[in-house]
N, C-alpha and C positions, 0 to 999 in steps of 0.2 A: 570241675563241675561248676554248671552256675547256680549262684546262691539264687533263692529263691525266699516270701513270704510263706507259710504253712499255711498261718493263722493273723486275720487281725481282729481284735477281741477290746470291746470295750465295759465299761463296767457303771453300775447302775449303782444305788444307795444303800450300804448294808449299812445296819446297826446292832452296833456290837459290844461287849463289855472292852473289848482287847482294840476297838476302833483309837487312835492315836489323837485323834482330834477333839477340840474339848467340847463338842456337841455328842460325840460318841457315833458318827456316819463317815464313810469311810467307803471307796470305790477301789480297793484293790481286788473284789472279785469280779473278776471281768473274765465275759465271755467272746466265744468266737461268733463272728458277724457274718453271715452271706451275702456277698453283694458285696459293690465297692462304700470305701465307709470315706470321707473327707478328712484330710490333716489340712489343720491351718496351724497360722505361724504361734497361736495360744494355744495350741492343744488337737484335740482330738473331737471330732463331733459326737457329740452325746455321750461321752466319756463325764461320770461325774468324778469331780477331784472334793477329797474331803478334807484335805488340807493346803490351801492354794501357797500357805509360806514354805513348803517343804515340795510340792508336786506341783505340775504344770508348767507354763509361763512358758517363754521364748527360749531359754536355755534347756527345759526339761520335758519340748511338747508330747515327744512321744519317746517313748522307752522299751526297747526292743530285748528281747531275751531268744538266745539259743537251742533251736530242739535238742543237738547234743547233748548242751547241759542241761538241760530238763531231764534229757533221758540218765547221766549219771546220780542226779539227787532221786530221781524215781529209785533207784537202788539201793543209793544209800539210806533211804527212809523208810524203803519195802513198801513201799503204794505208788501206784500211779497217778502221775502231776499230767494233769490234763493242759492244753494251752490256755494262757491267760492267768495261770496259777501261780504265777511271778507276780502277776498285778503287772505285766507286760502288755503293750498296745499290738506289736507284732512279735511272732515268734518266730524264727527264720530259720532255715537249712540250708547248710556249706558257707554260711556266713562266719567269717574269723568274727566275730564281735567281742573278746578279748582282747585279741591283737589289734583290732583296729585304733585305728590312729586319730590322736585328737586333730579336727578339722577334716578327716578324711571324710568325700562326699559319695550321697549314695543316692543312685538314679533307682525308683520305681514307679513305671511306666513316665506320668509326665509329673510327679512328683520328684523332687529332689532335696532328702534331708543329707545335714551336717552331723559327724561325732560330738558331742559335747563333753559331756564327762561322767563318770562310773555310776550304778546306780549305789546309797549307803542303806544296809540292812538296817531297819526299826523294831520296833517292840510291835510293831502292827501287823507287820508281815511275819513274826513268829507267832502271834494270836491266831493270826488267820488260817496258820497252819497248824496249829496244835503243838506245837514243839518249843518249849522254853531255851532251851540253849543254842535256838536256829543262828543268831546272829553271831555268835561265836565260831559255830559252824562254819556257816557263810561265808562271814572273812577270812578261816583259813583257807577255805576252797579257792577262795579268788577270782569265782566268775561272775562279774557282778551284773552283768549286763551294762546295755549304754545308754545315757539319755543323749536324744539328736533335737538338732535343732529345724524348724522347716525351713527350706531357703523358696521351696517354690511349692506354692500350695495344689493339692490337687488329690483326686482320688486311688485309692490303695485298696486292692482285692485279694483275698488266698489265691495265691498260682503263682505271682505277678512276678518275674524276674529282680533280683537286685543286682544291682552292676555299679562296680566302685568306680568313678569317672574322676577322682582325683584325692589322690593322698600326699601331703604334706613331709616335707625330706628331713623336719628333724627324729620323727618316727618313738614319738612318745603314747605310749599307747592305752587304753582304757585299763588293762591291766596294771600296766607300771603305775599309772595318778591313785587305782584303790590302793595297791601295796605301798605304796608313797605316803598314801596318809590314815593308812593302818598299820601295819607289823613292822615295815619297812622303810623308817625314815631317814636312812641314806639315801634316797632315791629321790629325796624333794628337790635336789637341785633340779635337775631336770624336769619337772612342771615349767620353770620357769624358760623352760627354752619353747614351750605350748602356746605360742599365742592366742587361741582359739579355746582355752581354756578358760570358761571364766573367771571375771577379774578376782573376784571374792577367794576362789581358790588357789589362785597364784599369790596371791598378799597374804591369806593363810601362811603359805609355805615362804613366803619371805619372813612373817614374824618370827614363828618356828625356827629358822635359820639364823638368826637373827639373835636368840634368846640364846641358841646353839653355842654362837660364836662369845657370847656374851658372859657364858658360864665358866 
């Protein structure tokens, strides 16, 4: 089946006690958009980011989360997660976005973004959802969704087909970098075979490794 957008959803200014930023505004509720919405290579058009050292930027312009796994935490939480309830820019179907692979590329329509790397659960995305032990949850679930990078800027609509037009053959994936630098840090080595990983987080796991070998 081919993967396709459901939903692309941006998000406006909430202010909130549980907002992460020290102004207390915060754009993770973000809704779905009609019409095509523009990604550039900073972000999202009209997407406000309330934390720009943690969200946004060329490594993290748009952040893509899974109907599937929407649709298992809708369960596990007994309500229904509407799109955009991730604090996700697209929400996609028949998308592997776990498995996907860092540097693998994704065509929609004359847009083409890059995998970057996992999205990490905050205290702001448990606020926003009313649930204190969310990010405990979260990472053992292990879906974390992906932040991509823009490689070609251009417009992105609900319907619009996703099509993988190239993945990368060491096959390190958005799953294994969260489980690598959460639960599972045996599995740091392998970051380091990511090129496409940014740097910060590959020298993370050289320190780590590093300390490892050292003890």
């Amino acid at each position: 089946m081919t993967g396709r957008v459901t939903s692309v959803n941006v998000g406006g200014v909430t202010e909130a006690a549980w907002a992460g930023a020290a102004n207390g505004r915060s754009g993770i509720d973000k809704r779905p958009v009609e019409g095509p919405v523009f990604l550039r290579t900073d972000g999202v058009a009209g997407d406000f980011i309330g934390e720009p050292a943690h969200h946004g930027g060329p490594d993290k312009a748009v952040y893509a989360y899974a109907e599937e796994d929407a649709a298992w935490w809708a369960a596990e939480i007994g309500r229904a997660v509407r799109p955009g309830g991730f604090g996700e820019n697209l929400t996609t179907y028949a998308v592997d976005v776990t498995g996907a692979v860092i540097g693998e590329r994704w065509a929609i329509g004359p847009v083409v973004l890059q995998v970057s790397m996992p999205r990490t659960p905050c205290t702001t995305f448990a606020g926003f959802w009313g649930v204190p032990d969310l990010i405990k949850r979260f990472t053992a679930r292990g879906t974390p969704g992906a932040y991509l990078r823009v490689l070609r800027e251009g417009e992105v609509s609900a319907g619009d087909p996703v099509e993988v037009v190239h993945r990368p053959s060491h096959g390190v994936t958005i799953g294994e970098v969260f489980r690598a630098t959460s639960l599972e840090p045996a599995l740091l080595p392998r970051l380091l075979e990511a090129e496409d990983l940014p740097e910060w987080i590959r020298e993370k796991a050289r320190r780590r490794l590093a300390g490892a070998d050292n003890s």
